[in-house]
C-alpha positions in Angstrom: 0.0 0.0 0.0 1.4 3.3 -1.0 2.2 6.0 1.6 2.7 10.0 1.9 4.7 11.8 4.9 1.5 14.2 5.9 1.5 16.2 9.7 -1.4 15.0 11.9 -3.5 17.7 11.3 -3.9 17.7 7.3 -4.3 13.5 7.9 -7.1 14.6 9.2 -9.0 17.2 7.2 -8.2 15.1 4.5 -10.1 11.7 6.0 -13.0 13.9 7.1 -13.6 15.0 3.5 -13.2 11.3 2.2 -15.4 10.1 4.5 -18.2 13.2 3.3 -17.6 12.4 -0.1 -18.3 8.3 0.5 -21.3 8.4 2.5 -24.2 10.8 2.4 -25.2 10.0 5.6 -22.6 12.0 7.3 -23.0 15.2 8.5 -21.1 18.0 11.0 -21.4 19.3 13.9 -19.4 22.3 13.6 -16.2 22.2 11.0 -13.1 23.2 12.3 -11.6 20.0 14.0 -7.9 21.1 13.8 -8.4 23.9 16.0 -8.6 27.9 15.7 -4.8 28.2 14.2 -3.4 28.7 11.3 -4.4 24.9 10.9 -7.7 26.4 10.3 -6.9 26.7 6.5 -6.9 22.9 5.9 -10.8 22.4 6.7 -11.5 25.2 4.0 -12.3 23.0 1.4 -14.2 20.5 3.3 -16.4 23.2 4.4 -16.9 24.7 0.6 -17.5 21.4 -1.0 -20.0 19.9 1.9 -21.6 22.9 2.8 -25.0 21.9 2.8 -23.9 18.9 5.4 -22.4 20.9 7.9 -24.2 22.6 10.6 -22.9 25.8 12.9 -24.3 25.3 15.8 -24.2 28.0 18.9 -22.3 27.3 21.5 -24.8 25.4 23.5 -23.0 21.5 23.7 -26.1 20.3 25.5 -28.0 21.2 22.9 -26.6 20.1 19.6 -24.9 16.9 21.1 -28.3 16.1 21.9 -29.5 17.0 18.0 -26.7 15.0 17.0 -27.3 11.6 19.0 -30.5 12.0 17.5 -29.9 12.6 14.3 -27.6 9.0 14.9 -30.2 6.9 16.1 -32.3 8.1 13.1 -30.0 6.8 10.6 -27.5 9.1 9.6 -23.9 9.3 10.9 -22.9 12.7 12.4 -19.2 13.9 13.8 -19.3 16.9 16.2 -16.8 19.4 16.5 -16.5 19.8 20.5 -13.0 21.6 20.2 -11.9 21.8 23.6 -12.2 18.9 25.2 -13.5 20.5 27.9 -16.2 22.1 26.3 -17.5 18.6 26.2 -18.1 18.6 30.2 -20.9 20.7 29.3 -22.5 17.7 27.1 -21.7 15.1 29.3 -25.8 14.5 30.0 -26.1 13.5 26.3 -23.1 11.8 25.6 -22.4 9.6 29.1 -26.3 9.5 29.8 -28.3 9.2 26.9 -26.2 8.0 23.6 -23.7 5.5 25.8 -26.5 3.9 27.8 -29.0 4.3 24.8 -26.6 1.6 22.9 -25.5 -0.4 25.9 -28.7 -0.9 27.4 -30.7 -2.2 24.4 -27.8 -4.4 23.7 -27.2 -2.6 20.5 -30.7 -2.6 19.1 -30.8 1.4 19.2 -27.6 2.3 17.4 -25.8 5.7 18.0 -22.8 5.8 15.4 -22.2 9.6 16.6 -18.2 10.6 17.1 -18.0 13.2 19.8 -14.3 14.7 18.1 -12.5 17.1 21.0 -8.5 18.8 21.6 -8.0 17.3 25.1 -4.7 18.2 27.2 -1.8 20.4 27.8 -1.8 22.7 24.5 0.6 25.7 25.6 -1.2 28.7 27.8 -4.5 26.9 27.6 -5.2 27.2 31.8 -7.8 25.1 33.7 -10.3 25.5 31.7 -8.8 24.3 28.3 -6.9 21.7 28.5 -8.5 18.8 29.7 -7.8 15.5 29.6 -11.3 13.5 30.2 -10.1 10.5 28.7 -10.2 8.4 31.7 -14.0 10.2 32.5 -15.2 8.8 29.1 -13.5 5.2 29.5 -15.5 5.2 32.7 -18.7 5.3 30.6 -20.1 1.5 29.3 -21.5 1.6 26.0 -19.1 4.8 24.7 -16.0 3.8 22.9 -12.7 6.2 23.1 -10.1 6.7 20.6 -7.1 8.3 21.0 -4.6 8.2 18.3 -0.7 9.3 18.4 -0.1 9.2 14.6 -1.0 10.6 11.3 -1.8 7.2 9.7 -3.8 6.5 13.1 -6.4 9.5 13.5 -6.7 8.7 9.3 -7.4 4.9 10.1 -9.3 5.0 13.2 -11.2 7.8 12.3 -12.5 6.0 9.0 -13.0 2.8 10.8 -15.1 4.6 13.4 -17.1 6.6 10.6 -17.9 3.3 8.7 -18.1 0.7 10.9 -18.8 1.6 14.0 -22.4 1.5 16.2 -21.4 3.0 19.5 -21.0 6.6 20.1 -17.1 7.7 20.3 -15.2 9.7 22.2 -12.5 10.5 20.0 -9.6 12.5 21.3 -7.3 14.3 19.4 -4.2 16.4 21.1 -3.4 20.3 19.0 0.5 19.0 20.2 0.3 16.3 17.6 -1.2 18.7 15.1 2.5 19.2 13.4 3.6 15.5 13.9 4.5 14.1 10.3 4.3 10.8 9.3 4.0 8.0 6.5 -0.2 7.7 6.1 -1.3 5.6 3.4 -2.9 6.5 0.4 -6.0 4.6 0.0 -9.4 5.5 1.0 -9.9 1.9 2.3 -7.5 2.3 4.7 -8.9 1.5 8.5 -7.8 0.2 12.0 -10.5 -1.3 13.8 -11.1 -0.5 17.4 -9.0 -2.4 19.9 -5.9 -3.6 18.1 -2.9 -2.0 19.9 0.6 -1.4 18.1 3.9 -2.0 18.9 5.5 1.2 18.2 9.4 0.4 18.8 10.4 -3.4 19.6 12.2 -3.9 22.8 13.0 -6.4 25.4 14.2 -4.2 28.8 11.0 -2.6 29.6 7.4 -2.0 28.1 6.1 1.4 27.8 2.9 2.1 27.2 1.9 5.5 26.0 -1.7 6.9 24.4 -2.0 10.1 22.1 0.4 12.9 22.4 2.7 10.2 24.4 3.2 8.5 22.2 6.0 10.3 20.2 7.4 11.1 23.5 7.6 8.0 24.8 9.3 7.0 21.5 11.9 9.8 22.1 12.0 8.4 25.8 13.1 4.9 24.4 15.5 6.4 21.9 17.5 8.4 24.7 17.4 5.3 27.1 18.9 3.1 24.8 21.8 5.4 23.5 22.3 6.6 27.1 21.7 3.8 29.3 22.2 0.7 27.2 18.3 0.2 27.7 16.2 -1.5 25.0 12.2 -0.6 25.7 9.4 -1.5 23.5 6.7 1.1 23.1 3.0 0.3 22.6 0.2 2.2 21.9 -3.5 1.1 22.7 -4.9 3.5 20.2 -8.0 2.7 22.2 -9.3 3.0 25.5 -12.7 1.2 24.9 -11.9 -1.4 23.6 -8.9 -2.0 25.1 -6.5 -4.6 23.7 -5.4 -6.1 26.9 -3.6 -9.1 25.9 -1.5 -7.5 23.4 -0.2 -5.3 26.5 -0.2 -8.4 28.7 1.9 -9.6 25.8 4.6 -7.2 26.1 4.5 -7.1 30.4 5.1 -11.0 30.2 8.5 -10.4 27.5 9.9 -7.6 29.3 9.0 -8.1 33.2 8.8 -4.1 33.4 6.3 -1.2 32.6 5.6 2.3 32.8 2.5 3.3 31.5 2.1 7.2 30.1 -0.9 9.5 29.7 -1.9 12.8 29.7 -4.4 12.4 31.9 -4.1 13.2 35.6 -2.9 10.5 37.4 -5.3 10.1 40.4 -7.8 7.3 39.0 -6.3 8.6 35.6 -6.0 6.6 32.2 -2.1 5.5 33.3 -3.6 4.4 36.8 -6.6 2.1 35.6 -4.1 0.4 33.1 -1.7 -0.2 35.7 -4.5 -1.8 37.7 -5.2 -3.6 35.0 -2.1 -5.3 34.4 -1.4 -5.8 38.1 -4.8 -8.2 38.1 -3.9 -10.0 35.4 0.2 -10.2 34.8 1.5 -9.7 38.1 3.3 -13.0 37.9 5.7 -11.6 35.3 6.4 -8.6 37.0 10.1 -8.0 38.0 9.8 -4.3 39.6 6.6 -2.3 40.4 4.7 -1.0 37.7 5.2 2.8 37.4 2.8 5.6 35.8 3.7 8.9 34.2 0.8 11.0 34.2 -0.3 14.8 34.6 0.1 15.7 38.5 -3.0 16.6 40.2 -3.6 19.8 40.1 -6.1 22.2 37.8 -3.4 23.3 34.8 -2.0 26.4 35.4 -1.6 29.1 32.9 2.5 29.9 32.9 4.2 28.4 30.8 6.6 27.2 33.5 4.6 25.8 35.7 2.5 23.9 33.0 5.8 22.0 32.2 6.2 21.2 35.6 3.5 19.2 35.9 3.4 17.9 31.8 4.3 14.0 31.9 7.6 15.0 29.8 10.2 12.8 28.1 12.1 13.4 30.5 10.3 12.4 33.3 9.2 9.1 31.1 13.1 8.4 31.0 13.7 8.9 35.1 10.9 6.5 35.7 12.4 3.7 33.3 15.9 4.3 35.0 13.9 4.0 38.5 13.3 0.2 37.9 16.5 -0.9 35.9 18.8 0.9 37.2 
């Protein structure tokens, strides 16, 4: 399959279009997706040549999230523009409440193929009040999947797979860090990754890492530093998503390397790294060889200044103390 190098951000604009131009049945919520930037430009066309299939709604999240689950469970297959993830707190009755349990509870007989899209986490100067992570709120919620890919050729694939194929409402989480990210994406519109297939992002044998959305490339940066520096060899793998979660392919990697440190952006009190870490203590504790360890955002509300919002960022750097922590 052939491939082009594209940045995060025009991967996708360009699958939303695609995914207009295949199926009539989509419509959006709002049309900006890659943020208020000078990213802005690469939704320009979308917006001309689907027009008529794109509503501007107010800014009223109850409201048209409710519209949109709706308009799901009447057939057609809509993608909202929640921008800030935390925006979405404001929707939380309609998308935890109505379209998760909707699904779940009538065992899939009422379908709700609605993709709530948001720009979770630490974005640069965002404060408290943009730059949530909810990922680990919306795992918490039966019957609503979450996505949250690290790559070009992953936002392309999961995106489309979750446009086409899915029934379940998604919470799909993008990070404006990865906007510039570049990476091989390939070319054909058929191109998906279903729901709950992990990847192994770098082969290893010292010590697992496992890292979703924007930690993933620093994770991989983490691994490439510990191996020149240190002499260790860590594999990296990336859930891709929460719900489903492919948990034997991370058991997998625990029972080959004996270590792990698990990464996310969420904060780390009954965060995204804690639950996974939980996870793997239930079910590969056998093949542990030093206590698992988490890298996550530390709990406190995001502060404005620059500084300080570094401080409490799960960094490279702090990804490469904790691996030294338990082999050194």
């Amino acid at each position: 399959m052939s491939e082009r190098q594209l940045e995060y951000a025009q991967a996708l604009a360009e699958t939303l279009g695609g995914i207009l131009e295949a199926d009539k049945r989509v419509v959006l919520f709002g049309a900006n997706f890659v943020g208020a930037g000078p990213n802005r430009a690469l939704m320009a066309d979308v917006q001309r040549r689907f027009s008529e299939r794109i509503v501007w709604p107010p800014i009223a999240e109850l409201a048209y999230c409710g519209i949109a689950i709706g308009a799901a469970m009447a057939g057609m297959r809509p993608i909202v523009d929640l921008s800030t993830a935390t925006f979405s707190y404001e929707a939380i009755p309609q998308i935890v409440n109505e379209a998760a349990i909707a699904y779940a509870n009538s065992a899939g007989a009422t379908s709700a193929p609605v993709i709530f899209h948001m720009l979770y986490g630490i974005r640069g100067g965002g404060a408290a009040q943009h730059s949530g992570s909810p990922q680990a709120w919306y795992w918490n919620a039966p019957g609503l999947q979450v996505a949250m890919p690290g790559s070009p050729a992953d936002v392309a694939g999961l995106l489309r797979w979750a446009a086409r194929r899915s029934q379940s409402p998604v919470a799909f989480m993008s990070h404006q860090r990865l906007f510039s990210s570049v990476g091989p994406v390939p070319e054909s519109s058929d191109f998906e990754i279903p729901f709950g297939v992990a990847e192994v992002k770098r082969a290893g044998g010292d010590v697992t890492i496992i890292a979703c959305g924007v930690q993933v490339p620093r994770a991989l940066r983490a691994a490439a530093a510990l191996a020149v520096e240190d002499g260790v060899d860590c594999e990296v793998v990336d859930p891709r998503t929460l719900s489903p979660l492919d948990v034997d392919s991370l058991v997998a990697s625990v029972r080959k390397t004996g270590r792990v440190v698990v990464t996310d952006e969420s904060h780390d009190q009954a965060g995204v790294a804690a639950g996974i870490a939980a996870i793997l203590a239930d079910v590969a504790f056998d093949a542990l060889r030093a206590p698992i360890k988490r890298v996550s955002t530390l709990d406190t509300p995001v502060p404005y200044a620059r500084t300080l919002e570094e401080a409490i960022t799960p960094t490279v750097e702090r990804i490469v103390e904790t691996v030294r922590g338990i082999t050194g």
